[in-house]
N, CA, C and O atoms as a GROMACS GRO file, in nm:
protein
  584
    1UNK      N    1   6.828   2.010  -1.751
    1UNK     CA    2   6.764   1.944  -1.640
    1UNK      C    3   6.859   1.931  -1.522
    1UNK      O    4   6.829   1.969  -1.408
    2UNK      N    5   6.986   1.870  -1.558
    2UNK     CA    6   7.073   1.848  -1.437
    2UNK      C    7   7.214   1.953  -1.436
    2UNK      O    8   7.312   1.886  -1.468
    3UNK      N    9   7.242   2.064  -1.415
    3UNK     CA   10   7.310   2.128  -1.395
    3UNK      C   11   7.435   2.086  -1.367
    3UNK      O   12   7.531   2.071  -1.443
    4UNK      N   13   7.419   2.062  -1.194
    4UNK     CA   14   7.490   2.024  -1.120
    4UNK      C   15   7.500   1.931  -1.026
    4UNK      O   16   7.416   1.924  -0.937
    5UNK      N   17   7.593   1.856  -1.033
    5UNK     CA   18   7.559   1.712  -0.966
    5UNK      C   19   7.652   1.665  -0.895
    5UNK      O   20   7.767   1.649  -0.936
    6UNK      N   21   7.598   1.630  -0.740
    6UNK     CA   22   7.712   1.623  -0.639
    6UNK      C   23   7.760   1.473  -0.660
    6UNK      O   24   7.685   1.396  -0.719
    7UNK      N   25   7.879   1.431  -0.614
    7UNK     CA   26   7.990   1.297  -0.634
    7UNK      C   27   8.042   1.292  -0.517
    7UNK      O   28   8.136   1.363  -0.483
    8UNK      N   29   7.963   1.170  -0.413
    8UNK     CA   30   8.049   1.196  -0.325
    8UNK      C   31   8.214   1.114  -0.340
    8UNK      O   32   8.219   1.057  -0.450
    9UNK      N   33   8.304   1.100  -0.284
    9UNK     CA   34   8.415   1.025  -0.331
    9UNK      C   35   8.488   1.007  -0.236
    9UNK      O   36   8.534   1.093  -0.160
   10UNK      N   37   8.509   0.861  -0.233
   10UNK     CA   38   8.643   0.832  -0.087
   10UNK      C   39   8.728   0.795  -0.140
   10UNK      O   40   8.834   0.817  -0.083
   11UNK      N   41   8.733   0.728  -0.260
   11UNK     CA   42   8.876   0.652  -0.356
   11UNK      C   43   8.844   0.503  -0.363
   11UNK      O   44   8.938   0.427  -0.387
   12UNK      N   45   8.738   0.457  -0.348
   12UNK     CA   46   8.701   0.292  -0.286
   12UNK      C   47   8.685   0.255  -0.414
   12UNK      O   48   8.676   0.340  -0.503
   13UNK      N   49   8.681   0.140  -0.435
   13UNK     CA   50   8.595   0.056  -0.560
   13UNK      C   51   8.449   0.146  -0.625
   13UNK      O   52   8.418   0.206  -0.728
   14UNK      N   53   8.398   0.117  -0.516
   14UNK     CA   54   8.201   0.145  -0.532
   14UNK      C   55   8.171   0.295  -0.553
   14UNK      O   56   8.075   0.332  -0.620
   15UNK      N   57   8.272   0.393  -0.481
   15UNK     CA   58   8.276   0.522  -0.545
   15UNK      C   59   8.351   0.510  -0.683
   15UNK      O   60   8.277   0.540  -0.777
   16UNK      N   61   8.445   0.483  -0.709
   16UNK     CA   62   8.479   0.511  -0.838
   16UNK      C   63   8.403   0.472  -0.918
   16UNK      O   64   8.394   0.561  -1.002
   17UNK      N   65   8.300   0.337  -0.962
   17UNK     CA   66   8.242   0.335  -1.006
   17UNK      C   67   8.095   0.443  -0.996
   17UNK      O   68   8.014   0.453  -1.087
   18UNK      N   69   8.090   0.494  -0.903
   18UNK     CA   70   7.964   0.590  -0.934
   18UNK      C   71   8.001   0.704  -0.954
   18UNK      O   72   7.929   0.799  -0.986
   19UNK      N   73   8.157   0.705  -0.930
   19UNK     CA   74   8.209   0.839  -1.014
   19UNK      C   75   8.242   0.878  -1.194
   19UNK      O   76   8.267   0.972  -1.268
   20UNK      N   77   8.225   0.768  -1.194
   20UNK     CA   78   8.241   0.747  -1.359
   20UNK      C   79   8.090   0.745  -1.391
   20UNK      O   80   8.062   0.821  -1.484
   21UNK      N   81   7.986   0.678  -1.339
   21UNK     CA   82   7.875   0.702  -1.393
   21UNK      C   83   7.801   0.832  -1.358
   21UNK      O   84   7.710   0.852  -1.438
   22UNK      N   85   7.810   0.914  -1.277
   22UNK     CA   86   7.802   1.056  -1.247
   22UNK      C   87   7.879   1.102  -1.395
   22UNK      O   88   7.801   1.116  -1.490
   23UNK      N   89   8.016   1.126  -1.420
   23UNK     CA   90   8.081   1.239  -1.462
   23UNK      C   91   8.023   1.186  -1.615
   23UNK      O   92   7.997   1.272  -1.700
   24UNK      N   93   8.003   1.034  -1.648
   24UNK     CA   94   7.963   1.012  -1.787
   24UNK      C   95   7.824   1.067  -1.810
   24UNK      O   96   7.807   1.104  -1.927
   25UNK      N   97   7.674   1.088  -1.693
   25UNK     CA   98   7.609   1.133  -1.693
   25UNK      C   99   7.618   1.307  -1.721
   25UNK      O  100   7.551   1.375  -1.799
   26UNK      N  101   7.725   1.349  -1.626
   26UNK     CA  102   7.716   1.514  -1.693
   26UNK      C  103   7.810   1.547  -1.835
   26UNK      O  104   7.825   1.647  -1.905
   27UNK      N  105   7.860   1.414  -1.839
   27UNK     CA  106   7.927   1.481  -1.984
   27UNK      C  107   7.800   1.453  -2.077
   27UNK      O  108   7.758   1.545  -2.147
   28UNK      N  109   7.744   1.341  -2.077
   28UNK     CA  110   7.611   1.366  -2.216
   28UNK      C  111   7.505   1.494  -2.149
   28UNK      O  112   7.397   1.507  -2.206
   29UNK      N  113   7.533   1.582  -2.037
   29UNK     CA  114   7.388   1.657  -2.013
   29UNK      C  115   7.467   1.773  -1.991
   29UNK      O  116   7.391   1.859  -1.948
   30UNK      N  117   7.622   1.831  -2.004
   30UNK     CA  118   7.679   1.922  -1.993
   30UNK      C  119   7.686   1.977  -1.856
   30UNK      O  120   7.704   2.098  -1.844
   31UNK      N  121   7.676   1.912  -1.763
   31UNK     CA  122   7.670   1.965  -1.625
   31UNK      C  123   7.778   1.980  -1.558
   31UNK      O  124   7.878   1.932  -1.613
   32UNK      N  125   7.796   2.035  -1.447
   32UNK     CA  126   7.959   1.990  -1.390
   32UNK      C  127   7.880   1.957  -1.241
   32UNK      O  128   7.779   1.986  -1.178
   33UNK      N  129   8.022   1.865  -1.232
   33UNK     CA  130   8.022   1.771  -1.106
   33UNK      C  131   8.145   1.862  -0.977
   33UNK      O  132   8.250   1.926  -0.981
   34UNK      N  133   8.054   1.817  -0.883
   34UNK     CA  134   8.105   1.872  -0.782
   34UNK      C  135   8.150   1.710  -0.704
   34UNK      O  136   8.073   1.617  -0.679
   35UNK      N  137   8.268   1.717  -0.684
   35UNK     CA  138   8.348   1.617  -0.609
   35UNK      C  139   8.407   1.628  -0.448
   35UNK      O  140   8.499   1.703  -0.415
   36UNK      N  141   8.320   1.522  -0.340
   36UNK     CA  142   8.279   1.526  -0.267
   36UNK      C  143   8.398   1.432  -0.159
   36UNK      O  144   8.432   1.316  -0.183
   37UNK      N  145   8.445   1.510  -0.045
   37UNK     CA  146   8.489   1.387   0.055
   37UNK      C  147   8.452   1.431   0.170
   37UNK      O  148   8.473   1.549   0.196
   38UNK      N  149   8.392   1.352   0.261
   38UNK     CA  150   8.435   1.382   0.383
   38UNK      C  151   8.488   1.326   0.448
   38UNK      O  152   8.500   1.204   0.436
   39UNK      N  153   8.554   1.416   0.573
   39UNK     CA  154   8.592   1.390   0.637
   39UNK      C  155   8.561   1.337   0.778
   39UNK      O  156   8.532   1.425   0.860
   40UNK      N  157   8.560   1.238   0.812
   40UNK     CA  158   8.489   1.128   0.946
   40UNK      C  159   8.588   1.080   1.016
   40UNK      O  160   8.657   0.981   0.991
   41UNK      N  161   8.596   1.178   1.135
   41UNK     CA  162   8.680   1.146   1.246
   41UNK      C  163   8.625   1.092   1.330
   41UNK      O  164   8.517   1.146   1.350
   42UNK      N  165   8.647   0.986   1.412
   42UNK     CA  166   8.650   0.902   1.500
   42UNK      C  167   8.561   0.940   1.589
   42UNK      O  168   8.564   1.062   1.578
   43UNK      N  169   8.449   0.902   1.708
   43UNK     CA  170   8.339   0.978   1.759
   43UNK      C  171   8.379   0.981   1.926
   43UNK      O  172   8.483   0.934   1.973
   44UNK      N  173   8.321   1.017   1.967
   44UNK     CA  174   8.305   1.097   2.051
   44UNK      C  175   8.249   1.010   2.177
   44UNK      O  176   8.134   0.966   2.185
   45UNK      N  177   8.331   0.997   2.255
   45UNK     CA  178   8.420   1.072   2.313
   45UNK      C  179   8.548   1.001   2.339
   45UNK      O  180   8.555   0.913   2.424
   46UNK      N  181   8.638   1.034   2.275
   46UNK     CA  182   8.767   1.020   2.197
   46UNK      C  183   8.867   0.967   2.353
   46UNK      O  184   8.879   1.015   2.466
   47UNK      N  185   8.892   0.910   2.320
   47UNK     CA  186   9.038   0.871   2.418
   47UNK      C  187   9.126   0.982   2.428
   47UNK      O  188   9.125   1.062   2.335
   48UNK      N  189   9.194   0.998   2.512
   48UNK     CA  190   9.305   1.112   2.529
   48UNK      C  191   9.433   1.126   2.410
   48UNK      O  192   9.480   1.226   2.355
   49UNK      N  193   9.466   0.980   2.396
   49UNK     CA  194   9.586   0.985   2.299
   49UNK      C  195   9.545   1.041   2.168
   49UNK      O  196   9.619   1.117   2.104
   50UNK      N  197   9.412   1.001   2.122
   50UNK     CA  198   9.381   1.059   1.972
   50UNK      C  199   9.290   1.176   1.989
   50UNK      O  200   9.215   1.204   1.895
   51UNK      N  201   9.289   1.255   2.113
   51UNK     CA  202   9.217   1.406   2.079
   51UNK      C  203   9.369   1.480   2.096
   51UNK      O  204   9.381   1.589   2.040
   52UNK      N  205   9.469   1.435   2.160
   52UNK     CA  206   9.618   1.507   2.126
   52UNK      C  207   9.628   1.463   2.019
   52UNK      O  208   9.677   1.558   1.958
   53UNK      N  209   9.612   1.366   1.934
   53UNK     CA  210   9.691   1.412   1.794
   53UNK      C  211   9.605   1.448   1.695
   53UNK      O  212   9.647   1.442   1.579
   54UNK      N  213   9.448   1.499   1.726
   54UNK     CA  214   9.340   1.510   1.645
   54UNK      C  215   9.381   1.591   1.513
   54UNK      O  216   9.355   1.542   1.403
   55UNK      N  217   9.461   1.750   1.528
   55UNK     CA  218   9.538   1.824   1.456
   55UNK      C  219   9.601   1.694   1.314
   55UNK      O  220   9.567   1.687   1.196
   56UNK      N  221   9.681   1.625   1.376
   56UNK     CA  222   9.759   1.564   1.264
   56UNK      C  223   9.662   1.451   1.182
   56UNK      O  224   9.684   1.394   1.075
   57UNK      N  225   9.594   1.445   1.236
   57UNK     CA  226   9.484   1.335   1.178
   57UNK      C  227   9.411   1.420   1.123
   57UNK      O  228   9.410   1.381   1.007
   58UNK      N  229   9.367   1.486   1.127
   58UNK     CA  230   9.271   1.597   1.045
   58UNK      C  231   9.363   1.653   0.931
   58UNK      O  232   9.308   1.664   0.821
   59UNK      N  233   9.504   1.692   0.940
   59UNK     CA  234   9.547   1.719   0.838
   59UNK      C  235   9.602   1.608   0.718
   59UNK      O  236   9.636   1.619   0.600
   60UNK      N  237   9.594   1.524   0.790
   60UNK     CA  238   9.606   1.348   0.698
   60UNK      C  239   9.488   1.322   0.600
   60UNK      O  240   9.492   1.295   0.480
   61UNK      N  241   9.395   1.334   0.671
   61UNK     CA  242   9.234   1.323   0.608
   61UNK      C  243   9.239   1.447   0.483
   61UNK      O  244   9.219   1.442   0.361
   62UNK      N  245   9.268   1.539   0.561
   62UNK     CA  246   9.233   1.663   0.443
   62UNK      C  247   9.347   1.658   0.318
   62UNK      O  248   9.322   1.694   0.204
   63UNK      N  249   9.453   1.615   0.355
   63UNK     CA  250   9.533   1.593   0.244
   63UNK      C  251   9.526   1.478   0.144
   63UNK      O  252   9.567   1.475   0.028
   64UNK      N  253   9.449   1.361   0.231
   64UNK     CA  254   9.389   1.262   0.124
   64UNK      C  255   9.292   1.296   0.082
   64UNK      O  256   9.254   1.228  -0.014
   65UNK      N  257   9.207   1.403   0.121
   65UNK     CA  258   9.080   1.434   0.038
   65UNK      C  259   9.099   1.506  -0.050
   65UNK      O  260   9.012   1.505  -0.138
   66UNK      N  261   9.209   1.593  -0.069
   66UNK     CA  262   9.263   1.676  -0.162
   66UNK      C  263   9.314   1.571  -0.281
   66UNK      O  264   9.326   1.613  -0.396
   67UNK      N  265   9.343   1.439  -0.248
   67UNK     CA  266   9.413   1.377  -0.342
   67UNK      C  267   9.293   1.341  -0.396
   67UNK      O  268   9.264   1.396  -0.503
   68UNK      N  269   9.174   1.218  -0.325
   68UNK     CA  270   9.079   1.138  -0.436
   68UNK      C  271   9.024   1.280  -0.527
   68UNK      O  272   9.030   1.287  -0.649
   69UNK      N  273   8.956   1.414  -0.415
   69UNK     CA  274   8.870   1.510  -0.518
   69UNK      C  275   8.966   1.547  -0.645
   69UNK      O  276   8.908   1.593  -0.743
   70UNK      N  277   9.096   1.532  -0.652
   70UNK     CA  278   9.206   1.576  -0.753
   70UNK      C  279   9.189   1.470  -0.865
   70UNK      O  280   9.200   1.484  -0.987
   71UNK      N  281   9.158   1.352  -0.785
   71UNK     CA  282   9.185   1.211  -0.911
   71UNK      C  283   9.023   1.232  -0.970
   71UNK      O  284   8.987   1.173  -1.072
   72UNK      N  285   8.928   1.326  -0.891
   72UNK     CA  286   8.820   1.258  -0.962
   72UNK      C  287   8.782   1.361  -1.034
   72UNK      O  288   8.744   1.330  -1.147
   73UNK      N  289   8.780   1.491  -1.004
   73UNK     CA  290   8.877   1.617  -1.085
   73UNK      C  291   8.928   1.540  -1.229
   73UNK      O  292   8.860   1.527  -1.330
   74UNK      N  293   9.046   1.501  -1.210
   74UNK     CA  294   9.094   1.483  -1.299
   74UNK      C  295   9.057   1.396  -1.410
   74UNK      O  296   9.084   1.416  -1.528
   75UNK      N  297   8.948   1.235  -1.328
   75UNK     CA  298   8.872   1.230  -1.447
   75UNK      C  299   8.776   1.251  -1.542
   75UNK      O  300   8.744   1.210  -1.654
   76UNK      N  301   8.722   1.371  -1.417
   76UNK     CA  302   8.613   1.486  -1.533
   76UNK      C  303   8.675   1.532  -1.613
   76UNK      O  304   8.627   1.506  -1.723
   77UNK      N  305   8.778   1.600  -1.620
   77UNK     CA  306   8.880   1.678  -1.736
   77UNK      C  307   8.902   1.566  -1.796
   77UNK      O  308   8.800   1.571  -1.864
   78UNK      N  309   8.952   1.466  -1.829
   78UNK     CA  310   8.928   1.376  -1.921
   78UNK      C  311   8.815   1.383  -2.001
   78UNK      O  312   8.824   1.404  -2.122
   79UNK      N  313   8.686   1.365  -1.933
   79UNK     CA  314   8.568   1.369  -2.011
   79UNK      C  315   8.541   1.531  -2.071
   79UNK      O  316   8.452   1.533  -2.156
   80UNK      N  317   8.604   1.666  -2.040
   80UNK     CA  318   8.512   1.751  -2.064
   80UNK      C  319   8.444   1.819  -1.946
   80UNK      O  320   8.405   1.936  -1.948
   81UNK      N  321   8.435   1.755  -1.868
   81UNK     CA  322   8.350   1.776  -1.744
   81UNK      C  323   8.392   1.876  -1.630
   81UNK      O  324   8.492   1.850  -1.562
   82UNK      N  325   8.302   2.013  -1.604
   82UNK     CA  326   8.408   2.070  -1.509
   82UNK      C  327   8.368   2.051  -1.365
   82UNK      O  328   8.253   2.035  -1.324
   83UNK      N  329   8.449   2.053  -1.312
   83UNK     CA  330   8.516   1.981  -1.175
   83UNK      C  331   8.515   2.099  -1.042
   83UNK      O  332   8.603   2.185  -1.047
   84UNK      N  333   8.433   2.100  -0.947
   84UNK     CA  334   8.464   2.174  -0.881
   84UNK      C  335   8.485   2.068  -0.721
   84UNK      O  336   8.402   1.980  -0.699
   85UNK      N  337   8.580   2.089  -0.638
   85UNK     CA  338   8.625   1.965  -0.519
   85UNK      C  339   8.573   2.063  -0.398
   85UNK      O  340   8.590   2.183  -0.378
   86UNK      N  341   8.497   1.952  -0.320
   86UNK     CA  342   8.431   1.986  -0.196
   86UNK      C  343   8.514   1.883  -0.085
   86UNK      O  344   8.518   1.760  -0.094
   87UNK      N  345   8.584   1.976   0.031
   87UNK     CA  346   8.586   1.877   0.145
   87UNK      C  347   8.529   1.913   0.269
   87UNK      O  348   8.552   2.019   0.328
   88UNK      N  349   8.443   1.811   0.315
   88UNK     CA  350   8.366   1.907   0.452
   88UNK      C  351   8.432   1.761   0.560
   88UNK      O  352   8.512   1.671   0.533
   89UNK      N  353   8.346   1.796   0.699
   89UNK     CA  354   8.390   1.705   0.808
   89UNK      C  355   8.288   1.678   0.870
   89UNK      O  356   8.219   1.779   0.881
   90UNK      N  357   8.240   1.584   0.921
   90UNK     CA  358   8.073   1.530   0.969
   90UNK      C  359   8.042   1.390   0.913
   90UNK      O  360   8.095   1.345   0.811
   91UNK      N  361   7.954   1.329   0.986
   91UNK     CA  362   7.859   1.203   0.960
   91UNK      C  363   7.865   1.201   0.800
   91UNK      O  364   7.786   1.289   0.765
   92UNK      N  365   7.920   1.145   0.694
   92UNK     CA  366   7.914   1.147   0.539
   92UNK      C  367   7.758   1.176   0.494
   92UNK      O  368   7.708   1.264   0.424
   93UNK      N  369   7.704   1.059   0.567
   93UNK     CA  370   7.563   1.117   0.490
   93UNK      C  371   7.510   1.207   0.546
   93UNK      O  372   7.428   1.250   0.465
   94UNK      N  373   7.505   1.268   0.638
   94UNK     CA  374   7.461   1.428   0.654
   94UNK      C  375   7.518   1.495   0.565
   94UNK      O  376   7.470   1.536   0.459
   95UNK      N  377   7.595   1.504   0.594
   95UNK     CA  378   7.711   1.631   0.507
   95UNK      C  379   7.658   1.594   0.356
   95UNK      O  380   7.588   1.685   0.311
   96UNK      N  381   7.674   1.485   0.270
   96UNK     CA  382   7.656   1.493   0.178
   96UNK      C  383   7.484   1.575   0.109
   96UNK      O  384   7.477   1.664   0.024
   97UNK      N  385   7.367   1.507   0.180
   97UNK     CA  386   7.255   1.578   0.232
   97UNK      C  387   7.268   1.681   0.217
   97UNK      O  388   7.216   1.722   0.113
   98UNK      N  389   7.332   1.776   0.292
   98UNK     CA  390   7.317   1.919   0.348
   98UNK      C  391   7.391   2.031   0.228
   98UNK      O  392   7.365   2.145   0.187
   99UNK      N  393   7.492   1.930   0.200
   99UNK     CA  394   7.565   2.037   0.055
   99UNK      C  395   7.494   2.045  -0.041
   99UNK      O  396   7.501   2.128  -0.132
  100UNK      N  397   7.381   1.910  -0.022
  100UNK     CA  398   7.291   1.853  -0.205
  100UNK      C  399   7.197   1.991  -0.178
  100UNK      O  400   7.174   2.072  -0.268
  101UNK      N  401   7.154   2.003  -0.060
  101UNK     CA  402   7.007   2.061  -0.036
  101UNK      C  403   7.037   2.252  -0.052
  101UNK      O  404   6.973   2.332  -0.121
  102UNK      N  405   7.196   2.287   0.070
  102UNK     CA  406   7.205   2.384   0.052
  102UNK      C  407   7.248   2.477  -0.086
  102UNK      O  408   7.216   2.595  -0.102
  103UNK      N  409   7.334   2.390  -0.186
  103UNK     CA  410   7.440   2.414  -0.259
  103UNK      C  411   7.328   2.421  -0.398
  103UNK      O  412   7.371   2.469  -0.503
  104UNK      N  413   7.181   2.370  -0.390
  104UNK     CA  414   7.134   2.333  -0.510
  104UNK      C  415   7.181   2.220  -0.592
  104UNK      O  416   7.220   2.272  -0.697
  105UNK      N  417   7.194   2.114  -0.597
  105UNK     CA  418   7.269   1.982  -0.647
  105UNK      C  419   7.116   1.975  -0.720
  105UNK      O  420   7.014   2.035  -0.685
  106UNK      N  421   7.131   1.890  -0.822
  106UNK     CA  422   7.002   1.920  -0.890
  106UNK      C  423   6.968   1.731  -0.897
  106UNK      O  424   6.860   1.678  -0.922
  107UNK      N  425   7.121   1.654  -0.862
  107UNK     CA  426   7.095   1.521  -0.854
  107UNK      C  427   7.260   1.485  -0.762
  107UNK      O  428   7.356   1.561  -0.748
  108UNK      N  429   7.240   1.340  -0.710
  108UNK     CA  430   7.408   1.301  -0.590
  108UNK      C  431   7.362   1.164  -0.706
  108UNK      O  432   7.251   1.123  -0.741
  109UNK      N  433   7.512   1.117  -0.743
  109UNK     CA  434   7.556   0.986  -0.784
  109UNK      C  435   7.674   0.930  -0.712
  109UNK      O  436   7.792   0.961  -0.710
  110UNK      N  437   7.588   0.817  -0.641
  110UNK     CA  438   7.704   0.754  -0.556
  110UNK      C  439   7.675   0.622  -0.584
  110UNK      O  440   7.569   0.580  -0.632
  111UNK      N  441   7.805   0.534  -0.544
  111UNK     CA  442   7.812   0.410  -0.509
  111UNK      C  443   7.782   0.348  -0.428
  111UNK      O  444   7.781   0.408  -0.321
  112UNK      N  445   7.750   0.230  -0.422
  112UNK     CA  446   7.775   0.167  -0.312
  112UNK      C  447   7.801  -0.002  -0.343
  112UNK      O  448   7.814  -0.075  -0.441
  113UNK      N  449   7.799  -0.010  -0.217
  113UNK     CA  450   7.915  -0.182  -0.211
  113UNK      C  451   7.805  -0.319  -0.192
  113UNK      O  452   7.689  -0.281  -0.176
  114UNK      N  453   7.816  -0.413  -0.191
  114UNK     CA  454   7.740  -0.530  -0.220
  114UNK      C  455   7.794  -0.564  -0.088
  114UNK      O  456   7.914  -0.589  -0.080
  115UNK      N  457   7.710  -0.569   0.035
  115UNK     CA  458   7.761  -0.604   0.161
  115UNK      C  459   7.704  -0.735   0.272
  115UNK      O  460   7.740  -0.770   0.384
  116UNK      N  461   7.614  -0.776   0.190
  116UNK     CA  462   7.577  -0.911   0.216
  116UNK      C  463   7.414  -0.896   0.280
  116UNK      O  464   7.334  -0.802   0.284
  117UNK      N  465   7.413  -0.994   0.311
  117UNK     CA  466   7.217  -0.960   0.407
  117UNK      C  467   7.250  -0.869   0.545
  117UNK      O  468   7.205  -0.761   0.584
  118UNK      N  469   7.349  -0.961   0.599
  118UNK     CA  470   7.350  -0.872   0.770
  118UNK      C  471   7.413  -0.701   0.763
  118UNK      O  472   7.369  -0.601   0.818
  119UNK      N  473   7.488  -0.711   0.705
  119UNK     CA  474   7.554  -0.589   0.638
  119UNK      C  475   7.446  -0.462   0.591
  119UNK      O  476   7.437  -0.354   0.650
  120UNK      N  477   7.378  -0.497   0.488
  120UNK     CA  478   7.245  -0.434   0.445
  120UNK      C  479   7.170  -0.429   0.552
  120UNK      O  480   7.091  -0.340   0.520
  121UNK      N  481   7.143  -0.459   0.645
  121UNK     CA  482   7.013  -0.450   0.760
  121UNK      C  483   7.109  -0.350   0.804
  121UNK      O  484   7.066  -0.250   0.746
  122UNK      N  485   7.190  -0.320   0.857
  122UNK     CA  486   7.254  -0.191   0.896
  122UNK      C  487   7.266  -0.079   0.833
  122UNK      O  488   7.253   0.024   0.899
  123UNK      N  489   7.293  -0.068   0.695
  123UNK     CA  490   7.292   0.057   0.629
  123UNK      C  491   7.404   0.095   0.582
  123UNK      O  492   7.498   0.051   0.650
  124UNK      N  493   7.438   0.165   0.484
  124UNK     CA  494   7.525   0.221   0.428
  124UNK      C  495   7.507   0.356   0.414
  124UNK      O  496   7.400   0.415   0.402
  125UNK      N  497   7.616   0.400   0.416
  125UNK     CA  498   7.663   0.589   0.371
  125UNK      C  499   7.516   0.578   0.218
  125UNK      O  500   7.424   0.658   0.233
  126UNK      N  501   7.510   0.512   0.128
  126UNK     CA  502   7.489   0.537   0.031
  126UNK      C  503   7.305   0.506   0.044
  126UNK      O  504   7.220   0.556  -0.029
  127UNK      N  505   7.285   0.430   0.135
  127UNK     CA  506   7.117   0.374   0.192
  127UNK      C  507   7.084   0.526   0.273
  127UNK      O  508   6.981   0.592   0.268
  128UNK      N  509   7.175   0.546   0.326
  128UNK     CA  510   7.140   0.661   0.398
  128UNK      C  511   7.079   0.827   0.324
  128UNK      O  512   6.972   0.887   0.310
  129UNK      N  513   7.214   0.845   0.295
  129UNK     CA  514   7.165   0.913   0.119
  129UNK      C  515   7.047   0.906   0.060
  129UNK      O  516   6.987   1.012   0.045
  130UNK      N  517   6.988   0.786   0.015
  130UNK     CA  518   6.857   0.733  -0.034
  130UNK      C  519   6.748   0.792   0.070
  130UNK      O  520   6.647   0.855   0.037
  131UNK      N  521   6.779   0.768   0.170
  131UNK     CA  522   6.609   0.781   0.298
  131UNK      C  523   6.623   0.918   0.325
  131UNK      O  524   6.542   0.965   0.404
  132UNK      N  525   6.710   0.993   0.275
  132UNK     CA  526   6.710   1.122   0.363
  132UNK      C  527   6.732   1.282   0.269
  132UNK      O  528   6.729   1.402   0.297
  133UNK      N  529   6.750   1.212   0.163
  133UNK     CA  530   6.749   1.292   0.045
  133UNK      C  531   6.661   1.337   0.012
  133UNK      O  532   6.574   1.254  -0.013
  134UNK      N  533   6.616   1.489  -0.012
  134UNK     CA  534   6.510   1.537  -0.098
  134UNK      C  535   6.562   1.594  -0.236
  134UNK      O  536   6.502   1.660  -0.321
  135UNK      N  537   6.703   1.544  -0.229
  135UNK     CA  538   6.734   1.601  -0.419
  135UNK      C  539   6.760   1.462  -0.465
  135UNK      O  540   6.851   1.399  -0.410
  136UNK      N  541   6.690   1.408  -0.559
  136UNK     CA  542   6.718   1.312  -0.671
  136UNK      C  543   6.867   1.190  -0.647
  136UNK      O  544   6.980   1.228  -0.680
  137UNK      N  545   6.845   1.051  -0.591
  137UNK     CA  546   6.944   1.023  -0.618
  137UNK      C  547   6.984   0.878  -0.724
  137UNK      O  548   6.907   0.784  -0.744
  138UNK      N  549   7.093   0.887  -0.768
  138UNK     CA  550   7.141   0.785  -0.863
  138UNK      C  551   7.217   0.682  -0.797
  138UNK      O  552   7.276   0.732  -0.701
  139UNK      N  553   7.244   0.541  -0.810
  139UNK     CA  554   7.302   0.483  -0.679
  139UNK      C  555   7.393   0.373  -0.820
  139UNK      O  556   7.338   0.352  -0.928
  140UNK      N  557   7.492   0.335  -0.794
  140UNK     CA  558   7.551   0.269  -0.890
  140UNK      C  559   7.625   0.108  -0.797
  140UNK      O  560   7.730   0.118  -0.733
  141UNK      N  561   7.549  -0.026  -0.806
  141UNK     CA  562   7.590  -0.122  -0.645
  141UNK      C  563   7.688  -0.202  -0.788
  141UNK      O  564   7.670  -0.228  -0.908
  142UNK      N  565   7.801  -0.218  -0.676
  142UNK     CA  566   7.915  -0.374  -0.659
  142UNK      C  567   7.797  -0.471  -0.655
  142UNK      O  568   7.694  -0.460  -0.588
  143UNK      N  569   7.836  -0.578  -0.746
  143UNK     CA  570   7.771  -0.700  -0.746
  143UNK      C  571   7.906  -0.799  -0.630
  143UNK      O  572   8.028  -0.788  -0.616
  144UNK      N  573   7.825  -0.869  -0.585
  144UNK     CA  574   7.935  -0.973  -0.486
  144UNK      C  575   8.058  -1.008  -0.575
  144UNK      O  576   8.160  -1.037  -0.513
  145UNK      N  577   8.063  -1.010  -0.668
  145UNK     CA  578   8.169  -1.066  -0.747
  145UNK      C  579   8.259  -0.940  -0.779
  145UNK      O  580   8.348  -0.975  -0.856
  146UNK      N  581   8.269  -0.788  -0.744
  146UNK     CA  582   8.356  -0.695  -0.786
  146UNK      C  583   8.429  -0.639  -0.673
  146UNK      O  584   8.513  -0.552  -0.692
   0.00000   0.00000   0.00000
């Protein structure tokens, strides 16, 4: 049924927990997980000082994305689970969207955070995901207390 299943991952609390319930999901269904960061640079239209150092900030980002997709990598191989690491650059929940839809993702397991009433009326990376998704999603929430 589930092949392949996208993870998105920043290294936070609320992802790791939906990264563990993703990779424990494809280890009982044999699937492999594709491990997800993006990258979200600062918008537009950028101050002068940070579009000169945009280069070094982009290679900061991409080298921490190389690290969480490595840690979360690495706890699929723990489970069995094989691991393939995605880093793209864009709005998270687009990007995540667009890899589920183009890439064939057959389901996205993400987290998300317990952010209060006013917080929730705005939206999250992971609410977003939800309204805009046409592949299957799994959502794993922080209770106020985690």
């Amino acid at each position: 049924m589930y092949d392949d299943i996208l993870l998105p991952y920043d290294g936070s609390r609320e992802a790791r927990k939906g990264a563990e319930h993703g990779i424990g999901l494809a280890a009982s269904l044999g699937a492999t997980v594709h491990a997800m960061y993006v990258i979200d640079l600062p918008g537009v239209p950028r101050a002068m000082s940070i579009r000169d150092d945009e280069e070094s900030m982009r290679a900061e980002y991409r080298e921490y994305g190389e690290e969480v997709t490595g840690e979360l990598c690495g706890m699929a191989a723990e489970e069995g689970v094989e691991c393939e690491p995605v880093i793209k650059t864009g709005e998270p929940a687009e990007e995540i969207v667009d890899y589920a839809e183009s890439e064939g993702m057959d389901a996205i397991v993400i987290g998300s955070a317990y952010r209060g009433t006013f917080r929730a009326l705005l939206g999250s990376t992971a609410e977003k995901v939800v309204r805009t998704s046409t592949i299957p999603v799994v959502t794993t929430r922080m209770d106020m207390n985690e």
